[in-house]
N, C-alpha and C positions, 0 to 999 in steps of 0.2 A: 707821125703815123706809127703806129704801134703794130709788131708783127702777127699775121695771118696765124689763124691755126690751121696747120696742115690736116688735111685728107688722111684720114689714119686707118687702114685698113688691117681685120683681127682676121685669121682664118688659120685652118690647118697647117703644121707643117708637111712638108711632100721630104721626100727620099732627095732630090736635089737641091732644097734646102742646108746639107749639109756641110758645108763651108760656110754659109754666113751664121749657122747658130755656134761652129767653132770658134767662129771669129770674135763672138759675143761672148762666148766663155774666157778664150784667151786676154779679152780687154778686162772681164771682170776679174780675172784672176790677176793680172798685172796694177790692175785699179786697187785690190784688199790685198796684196801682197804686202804692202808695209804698213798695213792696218794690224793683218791676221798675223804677218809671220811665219804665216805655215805653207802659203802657196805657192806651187809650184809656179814658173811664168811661161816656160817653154809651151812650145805649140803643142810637142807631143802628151804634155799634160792634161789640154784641153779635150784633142781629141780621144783620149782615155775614157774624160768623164763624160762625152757626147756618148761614148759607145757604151758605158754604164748607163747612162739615162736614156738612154732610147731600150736597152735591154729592160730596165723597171719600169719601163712605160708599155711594152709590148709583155709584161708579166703581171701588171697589175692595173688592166684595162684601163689604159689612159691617155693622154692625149699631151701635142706638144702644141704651143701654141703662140703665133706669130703675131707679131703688130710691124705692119712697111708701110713706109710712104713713098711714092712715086717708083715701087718696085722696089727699093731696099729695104732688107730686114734690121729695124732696129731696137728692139725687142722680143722677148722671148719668156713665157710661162708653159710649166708643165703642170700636169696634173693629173693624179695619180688615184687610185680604189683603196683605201686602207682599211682593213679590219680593225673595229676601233671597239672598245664598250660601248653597248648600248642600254640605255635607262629610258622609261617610260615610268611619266608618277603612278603613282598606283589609280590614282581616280579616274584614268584615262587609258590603262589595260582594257584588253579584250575590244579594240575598237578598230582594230587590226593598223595600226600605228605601224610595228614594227612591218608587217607586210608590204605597207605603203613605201615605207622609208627602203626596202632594199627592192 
């Protein structure tokens, strides 16, 4: 018998969430430590870049975003507004494209 897929639940993160996405940072950064070489592994490293990415998240309307199963966080995507180029072909100017898009 081959294993269940779990109940996987996406939703916001909340303000009390903040221990279990350190926690997720702290395993990633301990997991590419000896990949990257460059990563710190201490906790207070983690919590550093929780406090950066909720700061660019609350600066460039965006969102942090959890996946738990049976009430544990175990995963985590953000997502973020970035000013980027925008191109529209010419044959399809004036059709208020760019309007739409922002």
């Amino acid at each position: 018998e081959g294993m269940m897929d779990p109940d996987i639940r996406i939703r916001t993160a909340k303000p009390s969430d903040r221990d279990a996405v350190v926690e997720l940072v702290h395993a990633l950064n301990r997991c590419e430590a000896p990949l990257t070489r460059d990563r710190r592994v201490d906790r207070a490293a983690a919590e550093d870049y929780y406090r950066a990415l909720m700061a660019r998240i609350a600066n460039q309307q965006g969102r942090l975003l959890l996946a738990e199963v049976e009430g544990r966080v175990i995963a985590s995507l953000a997502l973020v507004l970035q000013d980027d180029h925008l191109f529209v072909r010419d044959d399809l100017r004036r059709h208020g494209l760019v309007t739409d898009l922002y």
